[in-house]
C-alpha positions in Angstrom: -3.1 0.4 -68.7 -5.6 2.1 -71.1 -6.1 1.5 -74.8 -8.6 2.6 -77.5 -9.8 1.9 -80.8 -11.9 4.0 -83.1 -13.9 1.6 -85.4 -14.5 2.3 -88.7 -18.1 3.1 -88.2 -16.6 6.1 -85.8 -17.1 4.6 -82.8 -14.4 4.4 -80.2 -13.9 1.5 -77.8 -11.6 1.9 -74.3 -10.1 -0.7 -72.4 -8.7 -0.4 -69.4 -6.9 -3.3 -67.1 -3.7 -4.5 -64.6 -2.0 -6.8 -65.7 -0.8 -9.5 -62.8 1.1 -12.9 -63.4 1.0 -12.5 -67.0 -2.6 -12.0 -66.8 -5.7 -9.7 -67.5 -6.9 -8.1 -64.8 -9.5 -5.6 -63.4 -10.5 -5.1 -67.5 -13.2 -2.7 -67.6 -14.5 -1.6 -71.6 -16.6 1.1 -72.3 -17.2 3.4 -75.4 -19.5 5.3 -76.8 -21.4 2.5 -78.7 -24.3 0.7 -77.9 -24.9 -2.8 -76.9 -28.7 -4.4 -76.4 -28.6 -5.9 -73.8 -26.8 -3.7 -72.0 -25.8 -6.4 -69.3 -23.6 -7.8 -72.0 -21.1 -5.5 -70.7 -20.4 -7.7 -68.0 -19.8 -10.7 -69.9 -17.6 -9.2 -71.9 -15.3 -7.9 -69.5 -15.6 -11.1 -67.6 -14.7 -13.3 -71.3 -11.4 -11.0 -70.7 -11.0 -11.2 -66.9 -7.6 -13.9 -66.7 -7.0 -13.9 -70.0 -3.0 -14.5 -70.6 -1.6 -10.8 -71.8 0.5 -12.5 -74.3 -3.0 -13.6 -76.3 -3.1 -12.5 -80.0 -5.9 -10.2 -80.8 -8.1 -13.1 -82.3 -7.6 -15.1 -79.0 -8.6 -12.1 -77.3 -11.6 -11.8 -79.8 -12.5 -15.3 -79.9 -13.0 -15.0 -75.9 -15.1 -12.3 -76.0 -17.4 -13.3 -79.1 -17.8 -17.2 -77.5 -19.1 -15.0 -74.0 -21.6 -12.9 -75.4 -25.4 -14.3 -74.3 -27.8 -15.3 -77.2 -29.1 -12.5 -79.2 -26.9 -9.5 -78.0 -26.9 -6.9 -80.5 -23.5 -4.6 -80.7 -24.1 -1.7 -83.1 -20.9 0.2 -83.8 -18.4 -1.8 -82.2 -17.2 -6.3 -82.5 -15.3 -8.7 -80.0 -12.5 -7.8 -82.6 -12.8 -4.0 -81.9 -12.6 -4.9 -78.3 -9.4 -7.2 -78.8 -7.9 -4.2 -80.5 -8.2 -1.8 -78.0 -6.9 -4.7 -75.1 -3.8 -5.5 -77.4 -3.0 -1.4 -77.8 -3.3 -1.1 -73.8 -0.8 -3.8 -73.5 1.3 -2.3 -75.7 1.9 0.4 -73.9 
């Protein structure tokens, strides 16, 4: 499943993922903003990894902003932009 999200700022935000079981899986997000450091990519898609599918977009955003490590910066882009663009893949 794929899904995207251009943010306000203009910066767009892909996510792409299986669902299995009822949930998240394989979620890979990328997007042509920028994240310091830019390990914090991992933990992202990892916050995501087994999530339930049928998680609201704040859930969704919650995980993702409660896995990010101390001091990442994300210019262009939020755990809510991410949740929006994992909630439009699953509604396809």
């Amino acid at each position: 499943m794929h899904g995207e999200y251009k943010t306000p700022g203009g910066k767009l935000v892909a996510a792409d993922l299986e669902v299995a079981s009822g949930r998240l899986r394989s979620v890979v997000i990328s997007g042509d903003f920028f994240l310091e450091p830019p390990e914090a990519l991992e933990s992202i898609s990892g916050a995501l990894e087994g999530a339930p599918a049928a998680a609201s977009e704040e859930e969704l955003a919650t995980l993702v902003s409660e896995a990010l490590p101390r001091g990442t910066e994300m210019v262009g882009f939020s755990p809510q932009a991410v949740a929006r663009a994992v909630r439009r893949a699953l509604s396809r």
